[in-house]
C-alpha positions as CSV (number, residue, x, y, z in Angstrom):
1,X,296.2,177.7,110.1
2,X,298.9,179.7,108.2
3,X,297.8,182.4,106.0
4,X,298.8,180.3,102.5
5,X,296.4,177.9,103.8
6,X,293.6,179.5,104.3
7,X,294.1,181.5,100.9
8,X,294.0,177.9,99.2
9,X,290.8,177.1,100.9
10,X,289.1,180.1,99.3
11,X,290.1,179.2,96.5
12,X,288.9,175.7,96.8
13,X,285.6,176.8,98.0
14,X,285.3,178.9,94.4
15,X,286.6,175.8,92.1
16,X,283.0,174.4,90.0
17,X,282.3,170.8,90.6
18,X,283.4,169.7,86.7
19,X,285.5,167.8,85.3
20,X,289.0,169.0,84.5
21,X,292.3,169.7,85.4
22,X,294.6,171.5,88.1
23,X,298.0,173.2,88.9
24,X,299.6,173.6,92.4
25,X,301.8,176.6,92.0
26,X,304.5,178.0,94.2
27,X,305.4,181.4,95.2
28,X,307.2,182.2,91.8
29,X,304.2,180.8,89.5
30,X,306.3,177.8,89.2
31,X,304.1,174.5,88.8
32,X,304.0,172.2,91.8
33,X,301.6,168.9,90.4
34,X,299.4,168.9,87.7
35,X,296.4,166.9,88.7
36,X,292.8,166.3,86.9
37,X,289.5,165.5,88.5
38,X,286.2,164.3,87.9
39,X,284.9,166.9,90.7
40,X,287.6,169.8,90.5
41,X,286.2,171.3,93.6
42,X,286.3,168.0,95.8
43,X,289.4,166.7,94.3
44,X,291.5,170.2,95.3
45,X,289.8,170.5,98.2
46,X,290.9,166.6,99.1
47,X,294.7,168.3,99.5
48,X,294.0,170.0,102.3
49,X,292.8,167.4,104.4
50,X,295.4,166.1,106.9
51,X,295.7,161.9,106.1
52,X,297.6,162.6,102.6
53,X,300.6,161.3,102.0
54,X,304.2,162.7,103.1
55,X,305.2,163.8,99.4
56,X,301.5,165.7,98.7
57,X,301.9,167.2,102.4
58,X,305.6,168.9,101.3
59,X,303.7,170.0,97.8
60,X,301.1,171.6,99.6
61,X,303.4,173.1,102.0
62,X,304.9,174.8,99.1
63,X,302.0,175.8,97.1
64,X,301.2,179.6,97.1
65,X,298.3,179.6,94.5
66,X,295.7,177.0,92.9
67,X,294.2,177.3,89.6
68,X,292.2,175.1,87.2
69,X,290.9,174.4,83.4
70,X,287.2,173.0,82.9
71,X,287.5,169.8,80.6
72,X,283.9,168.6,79.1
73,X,284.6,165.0,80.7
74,X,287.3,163.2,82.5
75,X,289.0,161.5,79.1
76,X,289.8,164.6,78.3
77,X,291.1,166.1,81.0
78,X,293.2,163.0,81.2
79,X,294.5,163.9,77.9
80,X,295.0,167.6,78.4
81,X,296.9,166.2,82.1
82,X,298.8,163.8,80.1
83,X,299.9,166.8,77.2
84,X,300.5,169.5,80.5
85,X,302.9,167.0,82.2
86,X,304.9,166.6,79.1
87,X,305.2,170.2,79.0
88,X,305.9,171.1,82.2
89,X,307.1,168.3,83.9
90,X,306.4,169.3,87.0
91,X,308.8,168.6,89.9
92,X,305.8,166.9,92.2
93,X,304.5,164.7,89.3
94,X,308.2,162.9,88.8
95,X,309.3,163.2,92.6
96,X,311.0,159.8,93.1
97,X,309.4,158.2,89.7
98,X,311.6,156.6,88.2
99,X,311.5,157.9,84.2
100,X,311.2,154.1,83.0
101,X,308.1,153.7,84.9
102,X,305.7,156.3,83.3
103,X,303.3,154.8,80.4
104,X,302.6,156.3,77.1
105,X,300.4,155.5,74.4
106,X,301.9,155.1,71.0
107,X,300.6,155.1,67.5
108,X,302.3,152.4,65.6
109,X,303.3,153.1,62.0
110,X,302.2,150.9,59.2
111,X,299.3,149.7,56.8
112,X,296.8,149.6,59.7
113,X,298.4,151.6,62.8
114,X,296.9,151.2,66.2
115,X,297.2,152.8,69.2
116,X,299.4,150.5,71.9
117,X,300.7,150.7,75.4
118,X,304.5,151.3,76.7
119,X,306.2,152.1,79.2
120,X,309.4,154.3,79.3
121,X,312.0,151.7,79.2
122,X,310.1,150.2,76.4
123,X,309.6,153.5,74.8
124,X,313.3,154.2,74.4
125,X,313.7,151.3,72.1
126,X,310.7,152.5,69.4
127,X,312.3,154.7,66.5
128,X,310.4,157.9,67.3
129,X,309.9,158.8,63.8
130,X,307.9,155.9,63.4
131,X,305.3,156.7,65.5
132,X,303.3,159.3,67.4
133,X,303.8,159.9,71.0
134,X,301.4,160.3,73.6
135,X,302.0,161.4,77.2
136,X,303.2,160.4,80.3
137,X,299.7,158.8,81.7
138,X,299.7,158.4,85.5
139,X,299.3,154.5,85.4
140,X,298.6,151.8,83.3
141,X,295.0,151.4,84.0
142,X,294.3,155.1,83.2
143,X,295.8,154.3,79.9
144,X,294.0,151.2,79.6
145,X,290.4,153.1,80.3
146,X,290.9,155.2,78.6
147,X,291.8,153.5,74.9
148,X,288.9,151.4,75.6
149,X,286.5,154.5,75.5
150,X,288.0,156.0,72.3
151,X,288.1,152.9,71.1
152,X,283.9,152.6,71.5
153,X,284.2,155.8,69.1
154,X,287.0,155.5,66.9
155,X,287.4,151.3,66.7
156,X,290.6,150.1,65.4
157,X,292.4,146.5,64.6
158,X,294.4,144.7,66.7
159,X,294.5,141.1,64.7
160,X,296.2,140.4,61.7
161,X,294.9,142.0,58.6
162,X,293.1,140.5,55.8
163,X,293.5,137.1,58.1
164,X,289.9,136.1,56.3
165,X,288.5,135.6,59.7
166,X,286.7,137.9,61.7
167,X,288.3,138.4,65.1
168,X,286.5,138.5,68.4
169,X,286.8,142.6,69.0
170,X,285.2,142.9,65.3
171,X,282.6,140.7,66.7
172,X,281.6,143.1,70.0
173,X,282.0,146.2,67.3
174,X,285.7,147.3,68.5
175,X,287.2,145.9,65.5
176,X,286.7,148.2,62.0
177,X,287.5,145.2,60.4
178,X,290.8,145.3,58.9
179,X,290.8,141.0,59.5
180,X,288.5,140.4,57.2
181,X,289.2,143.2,54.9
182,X,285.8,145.1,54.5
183,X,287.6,148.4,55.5
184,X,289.3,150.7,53.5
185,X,293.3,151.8,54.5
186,X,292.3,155.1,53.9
187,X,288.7,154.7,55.6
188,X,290.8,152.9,58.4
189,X,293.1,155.7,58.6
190,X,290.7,158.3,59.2
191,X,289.7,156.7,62.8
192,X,293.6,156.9,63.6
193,X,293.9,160.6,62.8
194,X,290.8,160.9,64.8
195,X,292.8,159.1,67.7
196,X,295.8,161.1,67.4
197,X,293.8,164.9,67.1
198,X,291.7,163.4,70.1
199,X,295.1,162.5,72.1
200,X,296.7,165.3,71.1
201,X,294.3,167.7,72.3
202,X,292.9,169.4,69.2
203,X,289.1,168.6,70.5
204,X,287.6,171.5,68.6
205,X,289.4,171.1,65.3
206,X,287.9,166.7,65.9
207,X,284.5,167.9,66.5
208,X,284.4,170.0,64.0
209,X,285.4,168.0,61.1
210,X,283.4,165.0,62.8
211,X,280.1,167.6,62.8
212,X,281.0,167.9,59.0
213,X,281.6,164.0,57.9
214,X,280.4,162.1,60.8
215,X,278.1,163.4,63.6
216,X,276.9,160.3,65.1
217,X,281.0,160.0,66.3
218,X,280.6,164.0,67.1
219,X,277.6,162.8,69.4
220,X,279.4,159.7,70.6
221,X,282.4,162.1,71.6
222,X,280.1,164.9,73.2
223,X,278.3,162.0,75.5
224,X,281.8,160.4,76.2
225,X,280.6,158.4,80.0
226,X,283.5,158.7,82.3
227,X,282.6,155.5,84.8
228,X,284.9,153.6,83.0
229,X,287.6,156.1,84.5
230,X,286.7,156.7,87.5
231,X,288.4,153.7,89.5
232,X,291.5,155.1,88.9
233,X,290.9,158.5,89.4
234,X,289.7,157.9,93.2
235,X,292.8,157.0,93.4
236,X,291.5,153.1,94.4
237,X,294.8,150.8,95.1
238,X,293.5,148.2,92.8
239,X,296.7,146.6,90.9
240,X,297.9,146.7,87.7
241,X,296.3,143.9,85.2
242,X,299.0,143.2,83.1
243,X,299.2,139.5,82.3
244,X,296.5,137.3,82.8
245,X,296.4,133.8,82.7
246,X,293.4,131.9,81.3
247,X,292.2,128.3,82.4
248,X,289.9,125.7,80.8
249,X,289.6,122.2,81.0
250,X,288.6,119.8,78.4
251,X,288.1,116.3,78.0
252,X,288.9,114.3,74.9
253,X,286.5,111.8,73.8
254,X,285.4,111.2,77.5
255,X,288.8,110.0,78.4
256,X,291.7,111.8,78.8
257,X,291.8,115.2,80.2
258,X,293.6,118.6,79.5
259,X,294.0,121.7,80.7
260,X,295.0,124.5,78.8
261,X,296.5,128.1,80.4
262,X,296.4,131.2,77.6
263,X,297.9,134.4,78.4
264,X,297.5,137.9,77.4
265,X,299.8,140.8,78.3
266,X,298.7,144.1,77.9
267,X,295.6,142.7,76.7
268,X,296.5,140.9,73.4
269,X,297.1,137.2,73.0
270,X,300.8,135.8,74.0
271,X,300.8,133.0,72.1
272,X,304.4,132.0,72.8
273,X,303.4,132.2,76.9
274,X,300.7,129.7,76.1
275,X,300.9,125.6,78.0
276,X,299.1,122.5,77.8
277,X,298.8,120.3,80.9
278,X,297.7,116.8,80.5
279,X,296.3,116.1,84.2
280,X,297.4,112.9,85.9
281,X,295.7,112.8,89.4
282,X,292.1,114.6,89.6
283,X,289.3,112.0,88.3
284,X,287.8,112.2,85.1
285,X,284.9,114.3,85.0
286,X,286.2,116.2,88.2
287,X,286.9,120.1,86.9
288,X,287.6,121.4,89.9
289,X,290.2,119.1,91.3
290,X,291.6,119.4,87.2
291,X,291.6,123.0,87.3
292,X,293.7,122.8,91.0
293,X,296.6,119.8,89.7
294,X,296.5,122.5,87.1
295,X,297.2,125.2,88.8
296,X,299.1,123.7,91.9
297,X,301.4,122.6,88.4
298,X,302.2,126.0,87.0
299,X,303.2,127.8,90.6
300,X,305.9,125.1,90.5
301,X,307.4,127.0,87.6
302,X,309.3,129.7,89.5
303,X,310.9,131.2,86.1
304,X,307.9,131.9,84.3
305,X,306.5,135.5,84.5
306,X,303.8,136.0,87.6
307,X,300.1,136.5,86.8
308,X,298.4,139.6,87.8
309,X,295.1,138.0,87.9
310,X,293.6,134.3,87.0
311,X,290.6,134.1,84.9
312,X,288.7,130.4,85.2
313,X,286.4,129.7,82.8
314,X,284.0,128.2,85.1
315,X,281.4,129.6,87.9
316,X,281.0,129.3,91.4
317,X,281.7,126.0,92.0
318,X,284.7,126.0,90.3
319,X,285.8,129.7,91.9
320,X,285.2,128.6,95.1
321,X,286.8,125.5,95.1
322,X,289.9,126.8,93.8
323,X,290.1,129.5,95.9
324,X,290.3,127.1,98.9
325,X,293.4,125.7,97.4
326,X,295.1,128.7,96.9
327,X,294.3,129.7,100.6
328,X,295.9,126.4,101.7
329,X,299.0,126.7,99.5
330,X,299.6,130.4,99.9
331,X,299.0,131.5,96.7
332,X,297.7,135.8,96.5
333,X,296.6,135.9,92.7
334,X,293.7,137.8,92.2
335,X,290.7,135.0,90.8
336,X,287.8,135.7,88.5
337,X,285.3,132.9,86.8
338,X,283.3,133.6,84.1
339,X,279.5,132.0,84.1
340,X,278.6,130.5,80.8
341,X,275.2,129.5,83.0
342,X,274.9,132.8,84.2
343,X,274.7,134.6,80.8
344,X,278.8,134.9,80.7
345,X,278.7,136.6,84.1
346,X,281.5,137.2,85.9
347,X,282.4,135.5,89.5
348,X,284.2,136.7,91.9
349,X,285.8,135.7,95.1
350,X,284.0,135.8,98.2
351,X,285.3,139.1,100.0
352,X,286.6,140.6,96.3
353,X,286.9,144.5,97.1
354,X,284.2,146.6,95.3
355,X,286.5,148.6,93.7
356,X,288.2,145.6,92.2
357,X,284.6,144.2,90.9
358,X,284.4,147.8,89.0
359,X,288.2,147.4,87.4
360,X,287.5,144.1,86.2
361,X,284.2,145.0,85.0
362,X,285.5,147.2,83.0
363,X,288.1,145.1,81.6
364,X,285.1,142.2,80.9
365,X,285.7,142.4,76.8
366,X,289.3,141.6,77.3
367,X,288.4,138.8,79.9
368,X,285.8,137.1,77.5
369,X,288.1,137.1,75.0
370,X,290.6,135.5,77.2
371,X,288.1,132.7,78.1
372,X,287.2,132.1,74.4
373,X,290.9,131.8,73.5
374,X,291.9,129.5,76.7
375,X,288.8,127.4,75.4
376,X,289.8,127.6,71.9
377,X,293.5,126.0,72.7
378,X,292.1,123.7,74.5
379,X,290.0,121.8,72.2
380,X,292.9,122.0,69.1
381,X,296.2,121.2,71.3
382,X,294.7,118.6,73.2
383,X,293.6,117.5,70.2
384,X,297.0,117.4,68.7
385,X,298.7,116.7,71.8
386,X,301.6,117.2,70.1
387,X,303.0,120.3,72.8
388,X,305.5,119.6,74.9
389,X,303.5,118.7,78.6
390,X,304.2,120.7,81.5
């Protein structure tokens, strides 16, 4: 053991087992990687082990000195990681990323801003002055978890406002309610520069202004739960949910049947991505052989955009069944069913990983939506039948 490594492992030994963030520095004080932990002490101490990865191994190698920052909780020492990196950028948290690649969250500008997801290459075409500017974030899914926490606190609107009807998100409390009007722009705006001192860093100046005017949020903030978080920041190789397809079926006065697929990227509605399928071969009153001409149907169509994970609204039966034909037919897209029977529960494949039960638990809210919305279309557009069939 060289002499470098057995300094870091004192060091290790004296980190606390909290929440917060790291920095590998080198011999000149130079930062290596800036890293952030749920359990500082484990998570440092994780570097010295011997099965890491060829790129960490050469950091390490390199490393002369370790030190650390307590956060209260991981969302914010996700944040203050995210703000560190784009001060720093150190060398062993862009080694061979490409720039494009690294996700930030972005305030839009506007009546009712909101807080939405981009990467890099999508980033360079957003006017800058039109919005505020947050991070690089280590993945999408970090992102993701952490928007839907600070949303729990500081909700904000999505849907189109003063629409008249309430959306779904105002329904499970994530919504202010901007579609339906009953919130102020100014009130509205007060949750946005919430989100942007909370993203930005400025935690004491939040909580004490939200001790002041609002502690039930101050509370809300103090108590933030980190579970939510913690898929990603094990480090789990789950992948990316970025477009998901939604299926229903529905049959039209008994007779004919249709099957609807719905599509969300980035977790909002893709209306133009949406497809009606009239089915021509499974029986009436058969779902599960519906739901598989269905499906068999849109993997023929090689040039549009590859899900990252199916949602079926249907249970086991349905799961099961289709899973068999996607074994048969080669097909690798991760499969979830929703349960209306068993209280809107979701179902899984047989063998589903644990840590992929935990991701897509977390991502239920958007997942119900997408089942309401496949159901939604269709009932109206088989109705109408008036869409071009696939």
């Amino acid at each position: 053991m060289s002499s470098s490594s057995a300094n870091l492992k004192d060091i290790v030994k004296k980190i606390p087992k909290k929440p917060g963030v790291y920095f590998w520095l080198d011999n000149n004080g130079e930062i290596l990687y800036i890293g952030r932990a749920t359990n500082l002490q484990q998570r440092t101490g994780q570097y010295l082990q011997k099965n890491i990865s060829e790129r960490i191994a050469e950091m390490v190698s390199l490393a002369a000195d370790l030190k650390y920052q307590v956060c209260p909780n991981l969302l914010e020492a996700i944040i203050l990681e995210a703000n560190l990196i784009k001060k720093h950028w150190p060398k062993y948290n862009i080694k061979d990323k490409d720039d494009r690649s690294f996700i930030y969250i972005v305030i839009t500008s506007g009546q009712y801003p909101k807080p939405v997801i981009m990467r890099g290459q999508d980033l360079k075409k957003t006017p800058i002055n039109a919005a505020k500017v947050f991070g690089p974030y280590q993945s999408l899914s970090l992102a993701q978890s952490a928007l839907r926490i600070i949303r729990r606190i500081f909700p904000y609107s999505t849907c189109v406002a003063n629409s008249g009807r309430a959306c779904f998100d105002y329904q499970i409390g994530l919504c202010p309610g901007a579609c339906l009007g009953v919130i102020s722009e100014k009130d509205y705006k007060k949750n946005i520069k919430n989100i942007i001192l909370l993203l930005s860093g400025k935690r004491e100046k939040l909580m004490n202004e939200l001790i002041k005017n609002n502690p039930d949020k101050a509370r809300a903030l103090k108590h933030v739960q980190d579970v939510t978080l913690l898929v990603d920041e094990n480090n789990i190789d789950t992948p990316e949910v970025k477009r998901i397809e939604g299926y229903d079926i529905s049959h039209l006065a008994g007779k004919e049947t249709y099957g609807s697929m719905v599509v969300f990227s980035n977790n909002q509605a893709d209306k133009n991505e949406y497809r009606l399928f009239k089915i021509k071969e499974a029986p009436a009153g058969d779902d599960e052989r519906a739901l598989s001409e269905m499906l068999l149907r849109r993997y023929k169509h090689k040039e549009w955009p590859q899900p990252d994970l199916i949602m079926i609204d249907g249970g086991r039966p349905q799961i099961d069944f289709v899973q068999k034909v996607f074994a048969l037919n080669n097909i690798n897209t991760p499969l979830v069913g929703i349960s209306k029977l068993g209280g809107d529960k979701l179902v899984f494949v047989a063998g589903t990983k644990k840590n992929t039960k935990i991701l897509l638990e977390n991502i239920r809210p958007v997942l119900l939506r997408v089942r309401e919305e496949a159901h939604r279309f269709a009932i109206s557009a088989g109705r109408r039948a008036r869409r071009k069939i696939k």
